[in-house]
FITOR-912073 format. One line per 4 residues: their letters; for each residue x, y, z of C-alpha. Coordinates in nm, 3 decimals, decimal comma. Layout:
BEGIN
A	X/Y/Z; ...
This chain:
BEGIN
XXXX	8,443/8,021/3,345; 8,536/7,907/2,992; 8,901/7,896/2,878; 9,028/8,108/2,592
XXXX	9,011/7,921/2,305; 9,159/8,176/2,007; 9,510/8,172/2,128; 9,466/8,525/2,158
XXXX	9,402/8,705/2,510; 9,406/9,084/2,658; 9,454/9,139/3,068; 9,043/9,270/3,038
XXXX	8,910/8,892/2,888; 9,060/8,733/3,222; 8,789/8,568/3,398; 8,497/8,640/3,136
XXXX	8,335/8,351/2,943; 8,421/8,305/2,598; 8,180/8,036/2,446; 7,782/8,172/2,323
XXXX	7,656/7,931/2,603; 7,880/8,046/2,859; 7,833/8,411/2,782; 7,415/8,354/2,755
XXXX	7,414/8,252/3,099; 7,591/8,476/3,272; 7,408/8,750/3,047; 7,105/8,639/3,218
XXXX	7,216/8,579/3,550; 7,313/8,908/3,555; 7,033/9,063/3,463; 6,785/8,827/3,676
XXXX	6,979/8,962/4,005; 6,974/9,351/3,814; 6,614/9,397/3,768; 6,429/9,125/4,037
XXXX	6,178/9,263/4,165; 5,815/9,165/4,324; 5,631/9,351/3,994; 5,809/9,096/3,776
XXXX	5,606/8,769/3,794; 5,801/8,439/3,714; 5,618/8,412/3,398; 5,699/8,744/3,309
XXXX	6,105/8,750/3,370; 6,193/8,498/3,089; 6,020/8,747/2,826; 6,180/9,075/3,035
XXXX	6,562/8,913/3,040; 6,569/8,858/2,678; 6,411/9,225/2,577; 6,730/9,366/2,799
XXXX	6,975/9,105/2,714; 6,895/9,245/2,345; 6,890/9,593/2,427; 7,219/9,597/2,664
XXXX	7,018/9,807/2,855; 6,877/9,734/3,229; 6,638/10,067/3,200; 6,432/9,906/2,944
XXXX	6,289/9,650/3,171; 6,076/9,955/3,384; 5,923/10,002/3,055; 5,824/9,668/2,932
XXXX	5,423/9,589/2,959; 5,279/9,263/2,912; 4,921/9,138/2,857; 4,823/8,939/3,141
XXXX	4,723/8,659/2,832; 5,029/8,722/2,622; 5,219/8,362/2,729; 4,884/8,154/2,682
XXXX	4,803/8,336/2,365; 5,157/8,264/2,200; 5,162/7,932/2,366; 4,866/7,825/2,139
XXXX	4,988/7,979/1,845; 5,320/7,821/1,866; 5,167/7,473/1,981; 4,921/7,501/1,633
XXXX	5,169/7,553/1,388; 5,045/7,934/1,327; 5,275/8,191/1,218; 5,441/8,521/1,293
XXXX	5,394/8,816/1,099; 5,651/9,069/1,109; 5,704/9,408/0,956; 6,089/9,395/0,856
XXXX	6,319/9,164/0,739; 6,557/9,222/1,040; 6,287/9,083/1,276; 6,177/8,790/1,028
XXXX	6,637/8,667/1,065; 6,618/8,716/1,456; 6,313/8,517/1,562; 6,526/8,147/1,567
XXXX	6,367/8,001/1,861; 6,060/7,839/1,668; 5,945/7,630/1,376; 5,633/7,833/1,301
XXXX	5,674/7,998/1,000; 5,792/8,326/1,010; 5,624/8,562/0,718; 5,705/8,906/0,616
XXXX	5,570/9,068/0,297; 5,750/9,416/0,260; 5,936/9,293/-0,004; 5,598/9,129/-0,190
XXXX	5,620/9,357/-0,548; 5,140/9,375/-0,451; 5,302/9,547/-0,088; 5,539/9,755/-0,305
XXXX	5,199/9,837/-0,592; 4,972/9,911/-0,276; 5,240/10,114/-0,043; 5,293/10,361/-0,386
XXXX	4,905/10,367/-0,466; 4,827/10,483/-0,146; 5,100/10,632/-0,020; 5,179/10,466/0,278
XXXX	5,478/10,268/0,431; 5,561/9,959/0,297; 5,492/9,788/0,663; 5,137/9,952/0,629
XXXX	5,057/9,769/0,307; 5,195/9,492/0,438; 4,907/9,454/0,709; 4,653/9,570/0,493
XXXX	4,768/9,298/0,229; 4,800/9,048/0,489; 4,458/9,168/0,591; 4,282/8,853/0,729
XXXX	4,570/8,624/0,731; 4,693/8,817/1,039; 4,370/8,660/1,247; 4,485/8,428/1,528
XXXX	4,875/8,453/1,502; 5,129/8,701/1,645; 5,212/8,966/1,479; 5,592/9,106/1,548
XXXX	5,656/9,524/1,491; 6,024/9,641/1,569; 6,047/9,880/1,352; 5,726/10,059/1,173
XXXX	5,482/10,240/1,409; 5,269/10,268/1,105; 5,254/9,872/1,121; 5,079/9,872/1,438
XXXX	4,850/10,218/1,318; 4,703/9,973/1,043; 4,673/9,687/1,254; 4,452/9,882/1,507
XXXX	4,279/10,056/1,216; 4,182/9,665/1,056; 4,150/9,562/1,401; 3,854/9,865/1,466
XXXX	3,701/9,851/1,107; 3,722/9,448/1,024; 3,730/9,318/1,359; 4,080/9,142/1,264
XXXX	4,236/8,986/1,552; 4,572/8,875/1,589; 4,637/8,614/1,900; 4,940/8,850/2,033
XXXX	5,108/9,181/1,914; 5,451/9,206/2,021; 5,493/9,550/1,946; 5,847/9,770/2,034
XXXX	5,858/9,979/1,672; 6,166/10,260/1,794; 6,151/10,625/1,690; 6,065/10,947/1,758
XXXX	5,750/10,996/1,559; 5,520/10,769/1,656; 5,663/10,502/1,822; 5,559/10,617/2,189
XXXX	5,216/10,679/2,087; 5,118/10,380/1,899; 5,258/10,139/2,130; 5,010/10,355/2,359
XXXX	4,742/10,300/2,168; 4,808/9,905/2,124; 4,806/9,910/2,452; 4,461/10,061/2,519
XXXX	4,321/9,891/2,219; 4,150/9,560/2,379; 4,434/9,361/2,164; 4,662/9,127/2,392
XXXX	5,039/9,282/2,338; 5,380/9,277/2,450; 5,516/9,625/2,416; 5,677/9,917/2,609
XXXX	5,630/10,274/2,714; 5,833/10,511/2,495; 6,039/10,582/2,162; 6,319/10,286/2,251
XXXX	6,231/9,997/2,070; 6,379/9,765/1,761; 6,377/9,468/1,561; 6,566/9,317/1,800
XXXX	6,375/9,342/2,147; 6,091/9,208/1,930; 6,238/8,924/1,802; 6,332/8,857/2,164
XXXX	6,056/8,867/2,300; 5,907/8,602/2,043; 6,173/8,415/2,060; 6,151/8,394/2,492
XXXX	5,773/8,341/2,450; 5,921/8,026/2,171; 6,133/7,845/2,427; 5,845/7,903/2,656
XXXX	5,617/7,731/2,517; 5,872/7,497/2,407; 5,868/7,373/2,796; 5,510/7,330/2,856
């Protein structure tokens, strides 16, 4: 275990790692003997540990789906330089773990024009805008069910086709059933059955899928 390094300490630190490395390892080892199981393939648990480690919350893993293609699919968008698309800002700062670009266009002032001219979410527009762009890379949702609404809708009436869809958005309207319905749409996803969600299980779930890669 590490030593404590701040020259402060409190009787409940004894024992408990103090450096980011440290406490990411133990995190994980943790959680690998928490929620092992014979459903969870090896190729599966890297992307699983990180969506928990981010949550703080063991539950979440009986939740998590995965496309059977999802690691090849990000694989080769990672390996050819594609990007990420992502609905929020918050996702765009957490996904570290790659040097794809990362993109995210709420904040564009044409996403603003087309969000207020049709009176949609900013995250909509955003897809629509992206429209074609979003072809072959993944696209990351944490936080707008509306996001992944659009993509299907582009996906059904264009025939766009992201490589991967991480999609977690978190709420109570909407969330459960679009991640449902990304799930049954043909697209290859990462996602999860119910409202819990966020920026951050999405961003670590690209970012697991990043180091995978990484090491292949």
């Amino acid at each position: 275990m590490g030593k404590q390094v701040t020259g402060w300490s409190h009787p409940l630190m004894d024992g408990l790692p103090v450096t980011g490395n440290e406490i990411e390892v133990l995190s994980h080892q943790m959680i690998n003997e928490a929620i092992k199981s014979e459903k969870i393939s090896d190729q599966d648990l890297p992307i699983i540990r990180r969506m928990v480690h981010a949550a703080g919350d063991l539950a979440l893993a009986e939740t998590i789906r995965i496309h059977p293609d999802a690691f090849a699919a990000a694989r080769q968008v990672m390996k050819n330089g594609l990007p990420i698309i992502c609905d929020v800002r918050m996702l765009k700062a957490g996904i570290t773990r790659t040097a794809n670009e990362v993109i995210c266009k709420i904040r564009d002032e044409k996403v603003k024009e087309l969000a207020l001219k049709t009176g949609c979410t900013r995250s909509s527009a955003a897809m629509r805008y992206l429209g074609e762009k979003l072809n072959n890379t993944i696209v990351a949702v944490g936080n707008a069910p509306t996001a992944i609404w659009t993509l299907l809708e582009l996906a059904d009436t264009q025939g766009i086709r992201p490589a991967l869809v991480v999609g977690t958005p978190v709420g109570f309207v909407g969330a459960a059933e679009s991640k449902q319905a990304l799930m049954e749409s043909g697209l290859c996803y990462v996602s999860n059955v119910g409202p819990r969600g966020g920026s951050a299980i999405a961003a670590a779930a690209v970012n697991a899928l990043a180091l995978m890669a990484q090491e292949t």
